[in-house]
DRENGUMAR-920819 format. One record per residue: residue number from 1; residue in one letter; x, y, z of N, C-alpha, C in turn. Coordinates in steps of 0.02 Angstrom, whole numbers, plus 50000, padded with zeros to 5 digits. Layout:
NODE pos code  n.xx  n.yy  n.zz ca.xx ca.yy ca.zz  c.xx  c.yy  c.zz
NODE NUM    A     X     Y     Z     X     Y     Z     X     Y     Z
...
//
This chain:
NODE pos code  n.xx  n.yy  n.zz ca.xx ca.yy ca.zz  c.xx  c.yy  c.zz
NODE   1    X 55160 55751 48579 55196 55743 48516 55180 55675 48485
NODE   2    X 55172 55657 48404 55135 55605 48392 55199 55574 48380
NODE   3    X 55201 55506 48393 55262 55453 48406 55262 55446 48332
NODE   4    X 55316 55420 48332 55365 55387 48248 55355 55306 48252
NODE   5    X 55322 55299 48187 55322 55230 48185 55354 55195 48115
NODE   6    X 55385 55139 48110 55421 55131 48043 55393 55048 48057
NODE   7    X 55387 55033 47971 55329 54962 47953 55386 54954 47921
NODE   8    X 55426 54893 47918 55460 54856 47868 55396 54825 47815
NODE   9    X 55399 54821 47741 55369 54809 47709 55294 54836 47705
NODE  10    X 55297 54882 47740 55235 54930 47760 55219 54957 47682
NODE  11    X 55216 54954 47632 55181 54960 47561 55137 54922 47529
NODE  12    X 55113 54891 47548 55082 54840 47517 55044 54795 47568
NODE  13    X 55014 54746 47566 54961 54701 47591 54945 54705 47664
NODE  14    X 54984 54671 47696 54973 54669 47784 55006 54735 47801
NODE  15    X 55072 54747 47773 55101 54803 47793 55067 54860 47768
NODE  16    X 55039 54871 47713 55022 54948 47692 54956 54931 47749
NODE  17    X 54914 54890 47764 54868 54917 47804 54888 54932 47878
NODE  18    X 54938 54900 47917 54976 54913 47987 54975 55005 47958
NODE  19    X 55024 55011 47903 55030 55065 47904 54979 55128 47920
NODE  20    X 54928 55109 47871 54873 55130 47853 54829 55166 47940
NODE  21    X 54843 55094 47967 54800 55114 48037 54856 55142 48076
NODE  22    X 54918 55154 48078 54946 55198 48112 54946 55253 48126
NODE  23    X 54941 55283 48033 54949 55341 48017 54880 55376 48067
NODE  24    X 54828 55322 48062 54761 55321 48071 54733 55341 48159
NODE  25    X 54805 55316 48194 54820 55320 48260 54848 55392 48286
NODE  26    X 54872 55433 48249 54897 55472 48242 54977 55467 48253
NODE  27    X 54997 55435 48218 55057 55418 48200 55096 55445 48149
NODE  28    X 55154 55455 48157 55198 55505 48106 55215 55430 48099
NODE  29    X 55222 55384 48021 55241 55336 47976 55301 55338 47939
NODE  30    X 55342 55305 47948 55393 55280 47884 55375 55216 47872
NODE  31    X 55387 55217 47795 55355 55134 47782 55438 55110 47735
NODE  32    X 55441 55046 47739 55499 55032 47690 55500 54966 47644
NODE  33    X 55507 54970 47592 55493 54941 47553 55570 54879 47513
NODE  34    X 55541 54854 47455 55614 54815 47467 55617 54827 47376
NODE  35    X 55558 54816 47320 55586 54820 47265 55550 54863 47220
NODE  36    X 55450 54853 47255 55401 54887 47206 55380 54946 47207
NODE  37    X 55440 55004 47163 55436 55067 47173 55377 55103 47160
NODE  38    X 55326 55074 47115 55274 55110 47097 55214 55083 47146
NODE  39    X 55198 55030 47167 55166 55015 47233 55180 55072 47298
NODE  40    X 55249 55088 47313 55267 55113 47357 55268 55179 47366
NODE  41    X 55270 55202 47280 55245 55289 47275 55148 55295 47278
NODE  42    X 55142 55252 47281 55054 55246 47271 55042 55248 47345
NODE  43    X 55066 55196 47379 55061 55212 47446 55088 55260 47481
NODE  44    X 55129 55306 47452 55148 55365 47502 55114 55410 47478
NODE  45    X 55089 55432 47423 55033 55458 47412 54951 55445 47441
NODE  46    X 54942 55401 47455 54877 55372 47485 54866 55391 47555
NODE  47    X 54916 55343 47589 54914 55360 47655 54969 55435 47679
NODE  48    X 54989 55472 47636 55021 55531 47671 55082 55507 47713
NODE  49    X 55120 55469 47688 55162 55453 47729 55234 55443 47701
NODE  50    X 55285 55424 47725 55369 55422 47709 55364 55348 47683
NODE  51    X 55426 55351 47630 55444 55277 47599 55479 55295 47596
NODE  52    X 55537 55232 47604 55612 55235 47594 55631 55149 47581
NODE  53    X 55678 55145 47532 55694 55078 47491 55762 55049 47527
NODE  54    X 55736 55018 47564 55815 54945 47584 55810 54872 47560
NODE  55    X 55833 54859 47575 55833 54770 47602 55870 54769 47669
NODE  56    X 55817 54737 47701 55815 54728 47779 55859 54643 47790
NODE  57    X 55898 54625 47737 55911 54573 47746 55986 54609 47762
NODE  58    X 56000 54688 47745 56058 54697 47753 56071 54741 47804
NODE  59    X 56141 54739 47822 56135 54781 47909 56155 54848 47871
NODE  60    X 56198 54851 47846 56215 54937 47806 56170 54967 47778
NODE  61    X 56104 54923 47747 56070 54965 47714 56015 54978 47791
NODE  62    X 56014 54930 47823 55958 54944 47888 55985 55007 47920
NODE  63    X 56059 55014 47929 56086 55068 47972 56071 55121 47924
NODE  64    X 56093 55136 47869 56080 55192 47825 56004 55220 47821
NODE  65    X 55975 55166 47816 55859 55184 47812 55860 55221 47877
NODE  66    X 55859 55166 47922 55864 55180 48000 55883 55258 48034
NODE  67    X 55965 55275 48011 55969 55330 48018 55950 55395 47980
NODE  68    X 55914 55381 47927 55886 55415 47883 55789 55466 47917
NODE  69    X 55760 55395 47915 55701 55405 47967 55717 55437 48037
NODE  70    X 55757 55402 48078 55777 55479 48136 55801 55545 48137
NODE  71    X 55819 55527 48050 55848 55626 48043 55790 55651 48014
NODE  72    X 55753 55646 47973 55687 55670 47944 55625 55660 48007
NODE  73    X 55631 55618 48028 55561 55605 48075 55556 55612 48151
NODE  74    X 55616 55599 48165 55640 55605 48250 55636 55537 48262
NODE  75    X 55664 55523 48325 55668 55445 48373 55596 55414 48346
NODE  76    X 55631 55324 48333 55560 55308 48326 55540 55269 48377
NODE  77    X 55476 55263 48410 55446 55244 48453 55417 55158 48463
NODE  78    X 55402 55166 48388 55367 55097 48368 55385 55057 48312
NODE  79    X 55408 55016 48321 55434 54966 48252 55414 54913 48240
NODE  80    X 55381 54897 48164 55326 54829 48149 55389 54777 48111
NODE  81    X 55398 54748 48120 55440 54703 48087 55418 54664 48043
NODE  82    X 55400 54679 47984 55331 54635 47951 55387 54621 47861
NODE  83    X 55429 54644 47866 55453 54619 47795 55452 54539 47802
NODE  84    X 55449 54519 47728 55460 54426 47737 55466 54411 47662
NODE  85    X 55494 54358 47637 55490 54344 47571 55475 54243 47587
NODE  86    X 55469 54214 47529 55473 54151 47528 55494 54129 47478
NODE  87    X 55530 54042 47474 55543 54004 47416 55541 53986 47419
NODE  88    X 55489 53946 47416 55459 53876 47451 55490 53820 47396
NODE  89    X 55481 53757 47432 55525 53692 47383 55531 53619 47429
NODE  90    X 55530 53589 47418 55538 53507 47452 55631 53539 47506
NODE  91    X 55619 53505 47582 55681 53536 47584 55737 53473 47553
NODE  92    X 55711 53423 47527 55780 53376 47538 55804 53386 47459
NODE  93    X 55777 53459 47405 55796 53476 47375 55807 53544 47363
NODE  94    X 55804 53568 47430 55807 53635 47423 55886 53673 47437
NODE  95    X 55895 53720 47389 55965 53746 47386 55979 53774 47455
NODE  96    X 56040 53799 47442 56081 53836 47512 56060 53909 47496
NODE  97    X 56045 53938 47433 56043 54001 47402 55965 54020 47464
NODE  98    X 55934 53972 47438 55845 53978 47425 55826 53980 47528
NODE  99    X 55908 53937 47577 55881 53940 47625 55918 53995 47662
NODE 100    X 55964 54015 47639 56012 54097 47671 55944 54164 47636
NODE 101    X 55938 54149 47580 55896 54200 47564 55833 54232 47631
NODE 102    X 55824 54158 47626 55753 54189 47691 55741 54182 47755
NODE 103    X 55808 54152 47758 55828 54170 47837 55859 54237 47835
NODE 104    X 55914 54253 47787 55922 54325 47797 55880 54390 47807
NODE 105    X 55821 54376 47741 55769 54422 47753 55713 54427 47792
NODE 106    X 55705 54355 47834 55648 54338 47881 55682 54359 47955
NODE 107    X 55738 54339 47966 55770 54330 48011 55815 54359 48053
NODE 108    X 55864 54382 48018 55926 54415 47998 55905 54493 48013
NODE 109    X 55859 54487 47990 55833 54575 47967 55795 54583 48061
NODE 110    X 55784 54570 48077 55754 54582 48169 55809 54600 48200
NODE 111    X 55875 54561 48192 55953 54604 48202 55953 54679 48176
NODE 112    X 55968 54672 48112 55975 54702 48074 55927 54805 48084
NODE 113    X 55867 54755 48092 55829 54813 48111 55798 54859 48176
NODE 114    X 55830 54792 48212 55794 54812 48301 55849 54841 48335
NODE 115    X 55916 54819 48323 55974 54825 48368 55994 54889 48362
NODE 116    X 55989 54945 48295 56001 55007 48302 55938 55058 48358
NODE 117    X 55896 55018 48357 55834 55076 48400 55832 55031 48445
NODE 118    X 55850 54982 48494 55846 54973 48550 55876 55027 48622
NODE 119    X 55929 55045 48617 55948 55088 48651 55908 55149 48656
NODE 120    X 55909 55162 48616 55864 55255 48616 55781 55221 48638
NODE 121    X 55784 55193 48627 55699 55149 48662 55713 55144 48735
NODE 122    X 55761 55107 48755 55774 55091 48824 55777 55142 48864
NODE 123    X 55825 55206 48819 55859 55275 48855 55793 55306 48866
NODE 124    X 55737 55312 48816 55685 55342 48833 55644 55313 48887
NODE 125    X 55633 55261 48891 55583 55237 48936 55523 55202 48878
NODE 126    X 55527 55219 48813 55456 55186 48781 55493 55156 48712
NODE 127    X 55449 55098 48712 55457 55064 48640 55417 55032 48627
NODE 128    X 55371 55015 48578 55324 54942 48551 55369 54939 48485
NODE 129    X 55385 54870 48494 55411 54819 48434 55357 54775 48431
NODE 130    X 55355 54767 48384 55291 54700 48344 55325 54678 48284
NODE 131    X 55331 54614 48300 55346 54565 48249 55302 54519 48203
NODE 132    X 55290 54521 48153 55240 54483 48121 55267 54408 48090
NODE 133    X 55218 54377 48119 55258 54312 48118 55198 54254 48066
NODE 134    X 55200 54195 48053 55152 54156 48052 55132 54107 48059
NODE 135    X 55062 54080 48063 55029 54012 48077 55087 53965 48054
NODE 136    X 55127 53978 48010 55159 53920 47991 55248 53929 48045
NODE 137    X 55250 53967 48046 55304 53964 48111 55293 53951 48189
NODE 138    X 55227 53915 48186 55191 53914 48240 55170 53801 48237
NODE 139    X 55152 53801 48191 55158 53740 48158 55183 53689 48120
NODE 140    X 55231 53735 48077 55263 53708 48010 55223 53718 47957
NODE 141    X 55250 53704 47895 55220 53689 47850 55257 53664 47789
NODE 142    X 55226 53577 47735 55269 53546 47705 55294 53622 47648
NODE 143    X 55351 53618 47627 55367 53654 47568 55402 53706 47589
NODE 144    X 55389 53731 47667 55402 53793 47685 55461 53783 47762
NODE 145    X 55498 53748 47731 55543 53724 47797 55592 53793 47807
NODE 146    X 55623 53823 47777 55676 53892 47772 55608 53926 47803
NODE 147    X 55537 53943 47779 55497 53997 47815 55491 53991 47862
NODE 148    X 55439 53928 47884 55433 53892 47931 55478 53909 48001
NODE 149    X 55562 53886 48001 55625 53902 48047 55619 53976 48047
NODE 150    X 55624 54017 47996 55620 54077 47999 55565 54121 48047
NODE 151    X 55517 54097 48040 55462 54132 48068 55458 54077 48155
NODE 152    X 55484 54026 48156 55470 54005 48221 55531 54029 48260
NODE 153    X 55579 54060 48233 55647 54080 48269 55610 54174 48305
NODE 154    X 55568 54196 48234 55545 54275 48280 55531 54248 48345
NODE 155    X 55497 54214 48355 55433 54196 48410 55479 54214 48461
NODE 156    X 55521 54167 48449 55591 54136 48529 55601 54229 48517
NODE 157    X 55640 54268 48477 55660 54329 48494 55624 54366 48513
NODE 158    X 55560 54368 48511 55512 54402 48536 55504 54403 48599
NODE 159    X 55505 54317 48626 55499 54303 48694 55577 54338 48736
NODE 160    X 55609 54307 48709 55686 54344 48750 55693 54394 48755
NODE 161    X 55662 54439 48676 55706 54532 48711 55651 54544 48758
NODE 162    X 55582 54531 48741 55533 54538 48799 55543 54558 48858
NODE 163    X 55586 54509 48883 55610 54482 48945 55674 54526 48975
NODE 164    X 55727 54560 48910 55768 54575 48947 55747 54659 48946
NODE 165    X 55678 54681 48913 55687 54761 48906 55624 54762 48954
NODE 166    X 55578 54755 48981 55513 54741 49006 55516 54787 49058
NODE 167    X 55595 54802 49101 55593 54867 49155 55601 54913 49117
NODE 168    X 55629 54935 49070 55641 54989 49027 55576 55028 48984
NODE 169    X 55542 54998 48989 55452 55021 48951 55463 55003 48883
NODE 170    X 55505 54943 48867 55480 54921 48778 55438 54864 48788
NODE 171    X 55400 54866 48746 55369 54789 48751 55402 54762 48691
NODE 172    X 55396 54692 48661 55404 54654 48618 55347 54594 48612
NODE 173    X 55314 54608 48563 55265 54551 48557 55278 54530 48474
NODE 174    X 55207 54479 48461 55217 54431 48385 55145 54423 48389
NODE 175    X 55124 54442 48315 55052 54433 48291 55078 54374 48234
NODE 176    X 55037 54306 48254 55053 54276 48198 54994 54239 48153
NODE 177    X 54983 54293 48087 54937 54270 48049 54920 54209 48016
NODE 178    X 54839 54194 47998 54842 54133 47949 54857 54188 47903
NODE 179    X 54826 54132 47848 54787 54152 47799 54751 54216 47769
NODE 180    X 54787 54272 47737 54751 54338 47745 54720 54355 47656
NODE 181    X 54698 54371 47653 54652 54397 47605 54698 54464 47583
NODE 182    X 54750 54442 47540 54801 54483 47519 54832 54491 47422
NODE 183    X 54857 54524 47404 54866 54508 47328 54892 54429 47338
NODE 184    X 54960 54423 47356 55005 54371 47364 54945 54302 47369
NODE 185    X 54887 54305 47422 54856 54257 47429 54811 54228 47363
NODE 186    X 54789 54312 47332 54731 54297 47267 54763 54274 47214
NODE 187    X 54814 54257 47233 54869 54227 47171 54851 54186 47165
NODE 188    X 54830 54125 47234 54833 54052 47225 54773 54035 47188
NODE 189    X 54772 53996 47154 54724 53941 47095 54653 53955 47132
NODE 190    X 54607 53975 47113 54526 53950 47149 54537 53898 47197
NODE 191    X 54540 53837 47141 54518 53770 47184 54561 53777 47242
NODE 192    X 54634 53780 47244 54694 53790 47279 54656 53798 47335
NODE 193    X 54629 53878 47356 54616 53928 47382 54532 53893 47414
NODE 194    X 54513 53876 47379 54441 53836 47402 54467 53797 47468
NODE 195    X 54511 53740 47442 54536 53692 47489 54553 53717 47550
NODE 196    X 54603 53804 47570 54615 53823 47596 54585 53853 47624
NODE 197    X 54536 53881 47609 54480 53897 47671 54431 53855 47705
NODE 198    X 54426 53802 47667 54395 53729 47683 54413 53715 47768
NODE 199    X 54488 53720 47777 54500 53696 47839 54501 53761 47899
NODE 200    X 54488 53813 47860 54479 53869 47915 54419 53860 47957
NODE 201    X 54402 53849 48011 54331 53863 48043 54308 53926 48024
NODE 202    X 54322 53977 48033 54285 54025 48029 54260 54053 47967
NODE 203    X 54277 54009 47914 54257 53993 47841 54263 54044 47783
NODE 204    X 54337 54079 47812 54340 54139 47768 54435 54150 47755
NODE 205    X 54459 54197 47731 54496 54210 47725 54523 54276 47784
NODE 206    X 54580 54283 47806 54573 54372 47855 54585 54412 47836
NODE 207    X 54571 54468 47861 54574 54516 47831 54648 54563 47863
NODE 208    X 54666 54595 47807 54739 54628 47825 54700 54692 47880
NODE 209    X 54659 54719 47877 54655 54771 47906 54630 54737 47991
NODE 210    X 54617 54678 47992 54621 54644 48050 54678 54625 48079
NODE 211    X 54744 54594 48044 54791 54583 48071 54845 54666 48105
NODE 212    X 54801 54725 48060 54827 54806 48074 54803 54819 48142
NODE 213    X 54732 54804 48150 54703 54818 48226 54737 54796 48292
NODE 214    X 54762 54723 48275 54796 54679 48316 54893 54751 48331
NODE 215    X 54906 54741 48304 54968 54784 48289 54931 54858 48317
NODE 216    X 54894 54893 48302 54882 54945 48320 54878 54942 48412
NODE 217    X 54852 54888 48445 54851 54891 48500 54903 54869 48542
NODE 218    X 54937 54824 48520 54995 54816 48568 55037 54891 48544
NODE 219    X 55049 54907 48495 55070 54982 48498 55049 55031 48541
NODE 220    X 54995 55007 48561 54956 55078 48619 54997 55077 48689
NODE 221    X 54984 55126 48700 55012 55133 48797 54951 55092 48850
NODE 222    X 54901 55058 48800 54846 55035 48847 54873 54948 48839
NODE 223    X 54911 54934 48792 54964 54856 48797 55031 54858 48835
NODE 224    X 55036 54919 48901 55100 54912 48901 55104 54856 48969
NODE 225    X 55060 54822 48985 55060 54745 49019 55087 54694 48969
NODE 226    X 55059 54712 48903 55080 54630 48862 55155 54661 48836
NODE 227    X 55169 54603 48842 55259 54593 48811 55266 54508 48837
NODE 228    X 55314 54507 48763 55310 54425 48756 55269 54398 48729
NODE 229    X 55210 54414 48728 55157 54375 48670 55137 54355 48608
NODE 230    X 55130 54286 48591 55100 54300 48528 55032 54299 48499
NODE 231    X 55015 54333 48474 54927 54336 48459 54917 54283 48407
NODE 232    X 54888 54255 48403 54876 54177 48345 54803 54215 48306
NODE 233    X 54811 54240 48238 54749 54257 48208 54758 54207 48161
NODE 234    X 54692 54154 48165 54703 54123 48098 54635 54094 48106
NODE 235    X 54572 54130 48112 54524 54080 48117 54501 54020 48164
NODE 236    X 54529 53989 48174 54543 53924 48222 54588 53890 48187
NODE 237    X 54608 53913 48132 54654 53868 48093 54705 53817 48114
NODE 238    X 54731 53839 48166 54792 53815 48211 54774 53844 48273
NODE 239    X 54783 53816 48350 54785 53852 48405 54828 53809 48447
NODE 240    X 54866 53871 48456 54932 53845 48472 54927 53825 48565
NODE 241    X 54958 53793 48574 54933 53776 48653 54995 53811 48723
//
């Protein structure tokens, strides 16, 4: 029977390609999206797959999606945790709005979204959770202090549930990207963007359908040794020690 897999923010850039190679895995897909309805009908048309609209920053709407996908799709097996937003800003002027916002939706939402399918994961015996995390929650980064906390707090949850489901057959791991070759990225200025690959060694930008491969395999039954890990894709950009 082909397992159920659900992509938070699975419409679009890193997520529509996770998705993309799931479906690709032979994966029955729900993808969920947070505002861009016509992105998200393009992608369920494309890849043949389920969309459904929350905000993962909220637990009622997570429980409502959540139980929605197990009545249409059956138990899900595999869950990418890849929604994220940013608002970046100096922090010693940055609002209270701008830092609940993305801790709620960076953060908040791994509650929000993991704690209803942990049990039925455990009860079964199988789960891959993958959390998508990044170079900059791994490092910091100036401007990005709310992301930054946000994305270095997955890591720690990653490592802990790891630890407490690991007899039960879930794993929990964290792919944490640089720099990906994404709309969001082609936004930034040329020169901007020059500078920023400048310090990559590997002298390029990544590719989303690379950070999907990474995710496609700890999803496999051939990763069910790794749990707890985080994969560092960023070029050499950062290597975390």
């Amino acid at each position: 029977m082909a397992r159920v897999a659900l992509v938070t923010g699975g419409t679009r850039g890193i997520g529509k390609a996770i998705s993309a190679r799931l479906k690709a895995d032979g994966c029955v897909v729900a993808a969920n999206y947070a505002g861009n309805a016509e992105a998200a009908e393009a992608t369920a048309k494309e890849l043949g797959i389920k969309v459904l609209k929350w905000d993962v920053g909220d637990e009622a709407q997570c429980a409502a999606g959540i139980a929605k996908v197990v009545a249409d799709l059956g138990p899900v097996d595999i869950l990418v945790n890849n929604a994220g937003i940013t608002r970046d800003g100096a922090f010693h002027k940055m609002s209270a709005e701008k830092w609940r916002e993305v801790i709620r939706v960076d953060l908040d939402s791994l509650f929000y979204m993991t704690r209803p399918l942990i049990e039925s994961m455990r009860e079964r015996g199988f789960g891959r959770i993958v959390n998508i995390s990044s170079i900059n929650g791994q490092k910091g980064q100036v401007g990005q202090v709310n992301y930054s906390t946000a994305k270095a707090g997955m890591i720690g949850f990653t490592k802990a549930l790891a630890q407490e489901n690991a007899s039960k057959g879930v794993t929990v791991n964290c792919v944490a990207p640089g720099y990906i070759d994404t709309d969001m990225v082609a936004a930034v200025p040329e020169d901007v963007l020059k500078k920023i690959i400048a310090t990559i060694p590997v002298g390029r930008l990544g590719k989303a359908a690379e950070i999907a491969h990474a995710v496609s395999f700890l999803a496999s039954d051939g990763a069910a040794f790794m749990t707890g890990a985080t994969l560092t894709m960023n070029g050499a950009q950062y290597i975390a020690g």
